[in-house]
N, C-alpha and C positions, 0 to 999 in steps of 0.2 A: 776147203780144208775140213777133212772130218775127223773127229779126237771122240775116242769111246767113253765117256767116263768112268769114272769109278773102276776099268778095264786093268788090271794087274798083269802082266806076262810073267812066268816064275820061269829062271833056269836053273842050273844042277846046283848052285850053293843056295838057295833056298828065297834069294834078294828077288829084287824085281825089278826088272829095267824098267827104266824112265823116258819118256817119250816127250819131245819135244815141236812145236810146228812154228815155221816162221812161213808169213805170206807178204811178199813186198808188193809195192805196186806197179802198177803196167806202165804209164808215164813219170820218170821222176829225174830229175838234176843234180838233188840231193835224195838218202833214203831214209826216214826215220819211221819203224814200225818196231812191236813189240816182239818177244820170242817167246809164245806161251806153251804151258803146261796142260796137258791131257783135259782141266775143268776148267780151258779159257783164261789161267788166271796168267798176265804179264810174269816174267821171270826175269827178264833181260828188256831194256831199252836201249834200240841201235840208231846213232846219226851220225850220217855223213855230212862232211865239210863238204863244200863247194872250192874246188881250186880249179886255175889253171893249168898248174903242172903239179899231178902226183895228187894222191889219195888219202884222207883221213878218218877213218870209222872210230867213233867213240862208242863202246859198248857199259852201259851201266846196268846195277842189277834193281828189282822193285824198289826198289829204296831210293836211289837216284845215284849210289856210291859206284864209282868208279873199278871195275871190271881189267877191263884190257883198250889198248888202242891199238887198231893196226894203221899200219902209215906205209905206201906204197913206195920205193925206190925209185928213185929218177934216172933217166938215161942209162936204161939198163935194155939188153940187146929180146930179152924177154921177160915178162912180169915176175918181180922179187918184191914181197912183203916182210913188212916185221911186226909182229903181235907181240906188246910191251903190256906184264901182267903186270898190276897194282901192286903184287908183291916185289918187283924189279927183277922178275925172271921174264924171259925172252925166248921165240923161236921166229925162227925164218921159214918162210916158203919160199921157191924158188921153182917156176915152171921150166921143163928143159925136154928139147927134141927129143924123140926116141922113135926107130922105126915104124911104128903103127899107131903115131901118135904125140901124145904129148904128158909128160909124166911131171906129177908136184913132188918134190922132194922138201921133206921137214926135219930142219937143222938144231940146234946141233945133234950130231947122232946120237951122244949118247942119251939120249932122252930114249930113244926106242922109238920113236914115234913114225909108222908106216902108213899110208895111203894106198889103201889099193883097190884100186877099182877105172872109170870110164871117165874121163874127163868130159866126153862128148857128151852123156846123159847126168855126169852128176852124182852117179851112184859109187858110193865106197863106202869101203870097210874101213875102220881104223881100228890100230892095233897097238900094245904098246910092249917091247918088249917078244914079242909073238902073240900075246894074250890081246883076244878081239875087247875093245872097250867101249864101239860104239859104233853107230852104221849113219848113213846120209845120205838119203834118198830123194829126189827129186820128183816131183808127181807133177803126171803131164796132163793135157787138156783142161787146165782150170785156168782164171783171169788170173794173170800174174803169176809172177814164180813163187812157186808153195815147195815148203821142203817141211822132210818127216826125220827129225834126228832121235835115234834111240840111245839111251845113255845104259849100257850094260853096267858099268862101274861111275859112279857119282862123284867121284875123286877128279877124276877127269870131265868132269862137265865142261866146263870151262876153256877148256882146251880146245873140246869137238865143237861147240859151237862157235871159238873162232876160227876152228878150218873152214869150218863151213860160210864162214864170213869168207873169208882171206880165199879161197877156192871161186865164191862167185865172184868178190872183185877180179880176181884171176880173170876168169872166163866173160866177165864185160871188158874187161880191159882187150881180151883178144878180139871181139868181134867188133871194137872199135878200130 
């Protein structure tokens, strides 16, 4: 995982995206790692529950204060998530066939909230509204899954890193 320091990226309103990296580990049953900031500093602290049937990620921020949980949907014909924010707002993801693949749709619509990009590598864009708010990248050849999330707009923080939770549950879930 490599983070620039002190590295600012500036777009057309004058802000500067935020850049996020999480690296989980290569064996695990359960996941708990942190989601750090461009100077290594923890942001987010992620653990998952061990179950039987169905999935729980508890997401908290430096603090230890509770974030969001996403809880995976049981006996469902392909992987559907629900990410429940602290504030008792909610979105669904819900993976579903589609000719060239396999597309995540995030509910409810009117949130705006779009995924667009490869399921198979990882990489998208998200969007809210039409307006791009943040990207998620996946970076290959290193130990473990290492992801690079940019946060173009900070409002939505929150959001993009639990697609980005809720997306790789998705994608372990398939290849189990």
């Amino acid at each position: 995982m490599t983070a620039h320091k002190g590295l600012k990226i500036y777009y057309e309103k004058g802000s500067y995206m935020k850049k996020l990296y999480i690296k989980q580990k290569v064996f695990k049953i359960t996941d708990h790692y942190p989601v750090l900031d461009e100077n290594q500093n923890a942001v987010y602290q992620v653990d998952q529950d061990f179950k039987l049937i169905g999935n729980t990620v508890h997401v908290s921020d430096a603090h230890g204060s509770n974030v969001f949980t996403i809880d995976k949907e049981v006996f469902t014909l392909l992987p559907k998530y629900v990410v429940k924010f602290s504030n008792n707002k909610e979105i669904r993801l819900h993976s579903r066939l589609r000719l060239l693949g396999k597309q995540i749709d995030v509910l409810p619509e009117e949130l705006g909230i779009v995924l667009e990009g490869d399921i198979f590598n990882y990489n998208f864009s998200v969007y809210r509204h039409g307006t791009l708010i943040g990207t998620i990248k996946k970076q290959f050849l290193t130990w473990g899954d290492t992801y690079e999330l940019t946060i173009i707009d900070e409002s939505h923080q929150d959001i993009i890193v639990a697609l980005m939770i809720a997306v790789d549950c998705i994608k372990d879930s398939q290849s189990k």
